[in-house]
KEPAPA-595106 format. One line per 5 residues: number of its first residue (from 1); their letters; for each residue x, y, z of C-alpha. Coordinates in steps of 0.2 Angstrom, whole numbers, plus 5000, padded with zeros to 4 digits. Example, Ala and Ser with C-alpha at 12.3 -4.5 7.8 and 13.67 -1.06 7.14 Angstrom:
REM KEPAPA-595106
1	AS	5062:4978:5039; 5068:4995:5036
This chain:
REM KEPAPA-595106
1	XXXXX	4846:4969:4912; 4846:4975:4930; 4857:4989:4936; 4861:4975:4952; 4866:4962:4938
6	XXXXX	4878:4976:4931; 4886:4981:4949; 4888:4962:4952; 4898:4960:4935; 4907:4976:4938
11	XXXXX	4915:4970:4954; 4916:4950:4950; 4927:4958:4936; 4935:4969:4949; 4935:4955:4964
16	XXXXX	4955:4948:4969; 4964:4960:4957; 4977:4970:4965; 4973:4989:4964; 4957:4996:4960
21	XXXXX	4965:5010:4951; 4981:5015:4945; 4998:5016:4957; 5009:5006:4964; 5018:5003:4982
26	XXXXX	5032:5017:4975; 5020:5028:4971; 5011:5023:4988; 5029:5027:4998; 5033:5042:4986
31	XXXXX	5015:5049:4994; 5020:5046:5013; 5036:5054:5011; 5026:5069:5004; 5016:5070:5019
36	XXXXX	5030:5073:5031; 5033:5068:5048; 5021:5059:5056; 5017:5054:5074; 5024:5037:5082
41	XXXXX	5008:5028:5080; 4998:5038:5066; 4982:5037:5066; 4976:5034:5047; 4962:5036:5036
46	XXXXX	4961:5024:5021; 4945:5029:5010; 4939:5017:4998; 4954:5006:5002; 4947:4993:4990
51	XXXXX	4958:4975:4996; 4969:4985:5004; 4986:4986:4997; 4989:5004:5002; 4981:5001:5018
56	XXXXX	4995:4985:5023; 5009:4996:5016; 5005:5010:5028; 5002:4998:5042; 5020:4989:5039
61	XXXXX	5031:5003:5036; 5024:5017:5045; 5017:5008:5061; 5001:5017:5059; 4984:5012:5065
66	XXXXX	4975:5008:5049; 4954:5012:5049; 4949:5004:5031; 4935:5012:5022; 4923:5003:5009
71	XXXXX	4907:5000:5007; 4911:4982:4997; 4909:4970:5010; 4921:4956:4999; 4936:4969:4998
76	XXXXX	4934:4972:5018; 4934:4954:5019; 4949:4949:5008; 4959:4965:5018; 4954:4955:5035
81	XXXXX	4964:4940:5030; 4978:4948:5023; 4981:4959:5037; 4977:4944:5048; 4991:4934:5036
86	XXXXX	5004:4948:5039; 5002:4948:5059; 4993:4967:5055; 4975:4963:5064; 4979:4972:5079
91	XXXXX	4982:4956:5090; 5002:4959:5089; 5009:4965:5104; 5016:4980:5093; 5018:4986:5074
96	XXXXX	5006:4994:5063; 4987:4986:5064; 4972:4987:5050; 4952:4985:5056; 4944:4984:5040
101	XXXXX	4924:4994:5043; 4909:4996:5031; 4905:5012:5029; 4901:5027:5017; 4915:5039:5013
106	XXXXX	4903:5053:5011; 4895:5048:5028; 4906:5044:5041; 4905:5039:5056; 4921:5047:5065
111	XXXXX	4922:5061:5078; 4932:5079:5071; 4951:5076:5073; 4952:5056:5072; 4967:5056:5061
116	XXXXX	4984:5060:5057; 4982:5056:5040; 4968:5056:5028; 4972:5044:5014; 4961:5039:4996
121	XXXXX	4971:5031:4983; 4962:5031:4966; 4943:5035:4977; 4940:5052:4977; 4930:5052:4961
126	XXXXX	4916:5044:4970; 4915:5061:4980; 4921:5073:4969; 4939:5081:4971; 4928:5097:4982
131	XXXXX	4917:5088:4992; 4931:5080:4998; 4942:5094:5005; 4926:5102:5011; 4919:5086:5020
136	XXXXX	4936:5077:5026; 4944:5092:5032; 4938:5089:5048; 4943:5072:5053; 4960:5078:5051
141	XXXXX	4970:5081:5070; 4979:5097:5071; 4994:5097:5060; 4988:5081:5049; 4987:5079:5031
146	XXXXX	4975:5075:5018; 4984:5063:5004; 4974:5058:4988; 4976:5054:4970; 4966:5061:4955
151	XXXXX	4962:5059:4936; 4971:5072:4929; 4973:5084:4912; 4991:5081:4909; 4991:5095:4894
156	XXXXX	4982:5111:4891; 4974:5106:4874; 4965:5086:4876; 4961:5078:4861; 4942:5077:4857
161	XXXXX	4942:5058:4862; 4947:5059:4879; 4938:5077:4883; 4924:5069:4877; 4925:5053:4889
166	XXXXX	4931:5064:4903; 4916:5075:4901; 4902:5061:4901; 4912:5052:4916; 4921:5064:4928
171	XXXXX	4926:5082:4922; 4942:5084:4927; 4956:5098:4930; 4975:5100:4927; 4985:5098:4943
176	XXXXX	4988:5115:4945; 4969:5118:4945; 4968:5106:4958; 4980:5113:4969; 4970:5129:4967
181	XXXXX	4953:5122:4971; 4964:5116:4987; 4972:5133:4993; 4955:5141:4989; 4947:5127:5001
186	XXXXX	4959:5132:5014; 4973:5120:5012; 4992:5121:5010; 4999:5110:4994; 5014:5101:5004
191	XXXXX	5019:5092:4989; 5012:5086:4970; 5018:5073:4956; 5011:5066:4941; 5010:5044:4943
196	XXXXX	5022:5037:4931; 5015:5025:4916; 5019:5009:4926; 5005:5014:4938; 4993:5012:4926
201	XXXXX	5003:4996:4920; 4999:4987:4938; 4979:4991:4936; 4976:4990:4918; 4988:4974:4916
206	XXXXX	4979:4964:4926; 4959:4971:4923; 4963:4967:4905; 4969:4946:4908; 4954:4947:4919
211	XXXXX	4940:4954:4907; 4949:4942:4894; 4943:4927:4903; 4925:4931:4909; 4910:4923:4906
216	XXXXX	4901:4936:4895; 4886:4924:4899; 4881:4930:4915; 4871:4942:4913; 4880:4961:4914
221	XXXXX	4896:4955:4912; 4895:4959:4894; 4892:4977:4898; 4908:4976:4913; 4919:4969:4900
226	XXXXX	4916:4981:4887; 4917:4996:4900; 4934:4991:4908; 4940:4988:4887; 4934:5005:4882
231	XXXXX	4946:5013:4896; 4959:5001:4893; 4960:5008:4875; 4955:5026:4878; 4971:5026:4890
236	XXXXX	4981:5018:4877; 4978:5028:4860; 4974:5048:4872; 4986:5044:4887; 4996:5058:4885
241	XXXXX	4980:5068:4887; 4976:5063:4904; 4986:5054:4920; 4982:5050:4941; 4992:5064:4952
246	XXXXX	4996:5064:4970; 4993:5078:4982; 4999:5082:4997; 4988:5093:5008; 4987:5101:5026
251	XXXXX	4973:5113:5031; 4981:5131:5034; 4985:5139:5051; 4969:5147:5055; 4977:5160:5068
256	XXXXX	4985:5170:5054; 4979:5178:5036; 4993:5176:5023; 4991:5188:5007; 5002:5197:4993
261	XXXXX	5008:5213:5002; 4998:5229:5001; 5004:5244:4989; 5009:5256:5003; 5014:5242:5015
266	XXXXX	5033:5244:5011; 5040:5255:5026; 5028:5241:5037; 5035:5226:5029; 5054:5236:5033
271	XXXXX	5050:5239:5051; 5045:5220:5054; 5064:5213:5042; 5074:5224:5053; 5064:5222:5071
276	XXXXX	5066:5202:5066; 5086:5203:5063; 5088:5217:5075; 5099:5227:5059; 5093:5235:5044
281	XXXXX	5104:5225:5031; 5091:5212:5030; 5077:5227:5026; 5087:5236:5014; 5090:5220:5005
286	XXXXX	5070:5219:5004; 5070:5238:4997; 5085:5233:4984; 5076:5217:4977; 5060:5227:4977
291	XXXXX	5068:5239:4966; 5077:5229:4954; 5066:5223:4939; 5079:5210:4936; 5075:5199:4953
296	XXXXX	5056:5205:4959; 5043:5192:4956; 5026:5205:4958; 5014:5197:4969; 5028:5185:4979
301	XXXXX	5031:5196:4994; 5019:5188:5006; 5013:5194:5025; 5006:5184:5038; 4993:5198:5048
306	XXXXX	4994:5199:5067; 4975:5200:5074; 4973:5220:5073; 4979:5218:5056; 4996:5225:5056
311	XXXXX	5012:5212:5048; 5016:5197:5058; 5029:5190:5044; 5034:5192:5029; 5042:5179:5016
316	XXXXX	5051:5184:4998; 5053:5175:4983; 5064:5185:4968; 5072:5180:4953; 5087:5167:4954
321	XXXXX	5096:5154:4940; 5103:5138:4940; 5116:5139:4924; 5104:5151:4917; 5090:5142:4921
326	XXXXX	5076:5153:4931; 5072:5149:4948; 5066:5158:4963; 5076:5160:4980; 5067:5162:4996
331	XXXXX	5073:5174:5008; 5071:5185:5019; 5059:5177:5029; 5056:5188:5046; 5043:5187:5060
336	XXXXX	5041:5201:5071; 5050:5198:5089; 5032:5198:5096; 5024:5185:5085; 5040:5173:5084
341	XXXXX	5036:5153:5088; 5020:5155:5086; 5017:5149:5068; 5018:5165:5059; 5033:5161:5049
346	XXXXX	5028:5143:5043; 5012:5152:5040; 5017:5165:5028; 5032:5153:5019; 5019:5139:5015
351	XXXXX	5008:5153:5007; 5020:5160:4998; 5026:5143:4991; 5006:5140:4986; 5006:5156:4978
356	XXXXX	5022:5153:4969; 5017:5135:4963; 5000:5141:4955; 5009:5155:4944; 5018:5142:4937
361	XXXXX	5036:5143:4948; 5045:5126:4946; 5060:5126:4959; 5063:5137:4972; 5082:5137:4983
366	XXXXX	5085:5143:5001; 5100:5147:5010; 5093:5143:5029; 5094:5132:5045; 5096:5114:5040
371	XXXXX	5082:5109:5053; 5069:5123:5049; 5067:5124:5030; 5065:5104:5029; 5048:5105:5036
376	XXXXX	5043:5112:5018; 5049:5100:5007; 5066:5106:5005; 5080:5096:5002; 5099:5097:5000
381	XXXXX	5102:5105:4982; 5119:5095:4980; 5105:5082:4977; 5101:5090:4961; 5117:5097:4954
386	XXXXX	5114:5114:4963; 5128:5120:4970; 5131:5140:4977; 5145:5152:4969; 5152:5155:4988
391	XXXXX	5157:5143:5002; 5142:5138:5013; 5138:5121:5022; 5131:5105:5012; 5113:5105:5024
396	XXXXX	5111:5124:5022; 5108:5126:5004; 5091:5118:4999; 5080:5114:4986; 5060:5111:4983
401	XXXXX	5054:5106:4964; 5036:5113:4966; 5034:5105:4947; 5038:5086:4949; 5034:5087:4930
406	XXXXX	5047:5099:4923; 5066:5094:4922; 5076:5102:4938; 5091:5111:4931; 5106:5107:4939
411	XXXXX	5124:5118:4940; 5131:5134:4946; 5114:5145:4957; 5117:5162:4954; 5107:5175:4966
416	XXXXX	5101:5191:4962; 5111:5205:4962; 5106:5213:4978; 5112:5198:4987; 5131:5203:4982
421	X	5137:5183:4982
């Protein structure tokens, strides 16, 4: 049997199922809300869009201009006359548009800065979760996002069955050693969650009615069949071992170095608190936290360093509970007078938040301005149950789960000590 006569199964199998891999339209919308604001018209990226469904959705509800990668010439085709269907062509005097183009993910054809959003549901294997940060990195306009999904490790110990399948196939990592790889390849993690089981429902569901009724005659479709059952029971009998997880990137500010603060940097990271709130409360609240065992996190007091390498910024997580349950509070967070609207701050927050994400931090609160803090993430706590032990507006008080994965505790958030609240 030919390798050609096994591709040809493989995508006659494949060829007018919905998805190519797991999700679903929520999980689709769950992902553009992750990616923040977007321009009027974005300009998006969809890699290995396979029929399309993700490419349509983006089109429809976000208006965006929709350039549809795969190198599968029948997919491209079936997306052409579905977007033609739904008036998404780009021969509509206004909406969202989709031009569906044959090309090479891992070759393409676009100038640096092209798009708003990068987008590859259930495609980056074909890459390689690292090839792709490093090579799609520069497609992406200032300020744009990378969005993907990936096979994931959902526990630290994998049975023998699935390590051994993963292994052969496609090594893969937890998400939290994904978003390392993406912080150590220069990128801010904006958001991450683990798909729910019904994502693999819509995939699976319909692969398995397919490969139910093939012809096992044609020659590699024996082979295709056995393949996409193999997975389908692999998923079944180890899928607690392993899921698909969205990310939620955006390359970091290259104007400004973000690191843990220096020992010896204290008395700089006081002059830049009390220059920044023109009083010293705010920098002997630093020095308190700093020196209460109780509410310092080591290694989350984070600077954003002006060119000659003095502290632009500097952002604090310490210790805080919701009804007993630990959680970290962000603030201060304080740019020096001269380095203010320039970036340093979001610089140094969205550092910090990295940082705090890969040690393991699951929620983090924030008492701040209502139209500032939301460019992170956050959202109103009294979503969640949070509520503060003092009086304070509804939109001030917010919330980020940085662990989509963990239960978010809800009730009374009690601040550390030095806060006196």
């Amino acid at each position: 049997m030919s390798d050609n006569a096994l591709r040809d199964s493989f995508f006659a199998l494949h060829h007018g199922l919905p998805r190519q891999g797991p999700g679903s339209d929520t999980t689709t919308r769950r992902l553009l809300a992750l990616a923040g604001p977007l321009p009027e018209r974005p300009r998006v990226l969809d890699l290995g869009c396979g029929p399309g469904r993700s490419a349509l959705l983006l089109a429809a509800e976000a208006g965006a201009e929709v350039t549809a990668v795969d190198t599968h010439e029948p997919f491209l085709a079936e997306l052409r006359e579905s977007a033609a269907a739904r008036g998404l062509d780009g021969t509509g005097p206004d909406g969202g548009s989709v031009r569906a183009l044959r090309a090479d993910m891992g070759a393409l054809p676009f100038p640096d800065g092209s798009f708003d959003l990068v987008w590859a549901e259930s495609s980056v294997f074909v890459l390689g979760f690292d090839r792709a940060l490093a090579e799609w990195r520069r497609l992406l306009a200032p300020g744009g996002t990378l969005v993907l999904t990936e096979c994931v490790w959902t526990t630290g110990e994998p049975g023998p069955a699935a390590r051994a399948f993963w292994e052969e196939h496609y090594p893969l990592r937890t998400v939290t050693g994904n978003a390392a790889a993406a912080v150590a390849a220069g990128y801010h993690v904006l958001g991450t969650f683990v798909q729910p089981e019904g994502d693999w429902d819509e995939y699976y569901g319909p692969l398995a009615a397919r490969a139910g009724a093939a012809d096992t005659s044609v020659p590699g479709m024996a082979e295709a069949v056995a393949g996409a059952r193999a997975e389908i029971a692999l998923r079944r009998e180890h899928g607690t071992d392993y899921g698909y997880a969205g990310f939620a990137l955006r390359p970091a500010d290259p104007r400004w170095r973000t690191r843990p603060e220096a020992p010896g940097e204290e008395a700089e990271v006081r002059r830049v608190v009390a220059a920044a709130f023109g009083s010293a409360a705010e920098a002997d609240l630093v020095d308190a936290l700093r020196a209460d065992p109780d509410a310092w996190l080591p290694g989350l007091s984070y600077v954003a360093e002006a060119p000659d390498g003095t502290v632009a910024a500097h952002a604090l997580l310490t210790r805080c509970h919701v009804d007993g349950a630990p959680a970290a509070a962000l603030a201060p967070v304080a740019v020096a007078p001269e380095h203010q609207r320039t970036g340093a701050g979001q610089a140094v927050v969205r550092a910090l938040l990295d940082a705090a994400r890969l040690r393991g931090e699951t929620l983090v609160l924030v008492l701040g301005h209502p139209e500032y803090y939301p460019r992170f993430g956050f959202e109103r706590a009294s979503a969640y149950g949070i509520r503060p032990g003092f009086e304070v507006p509804d939109e001030a008080m917010r919330a980020l789960v940085l662990d989509g994965s963990a239960p978010v505790p809800s009730g009374a958030l009690r601040y550390p000590a030095p806060f006196g609240v």
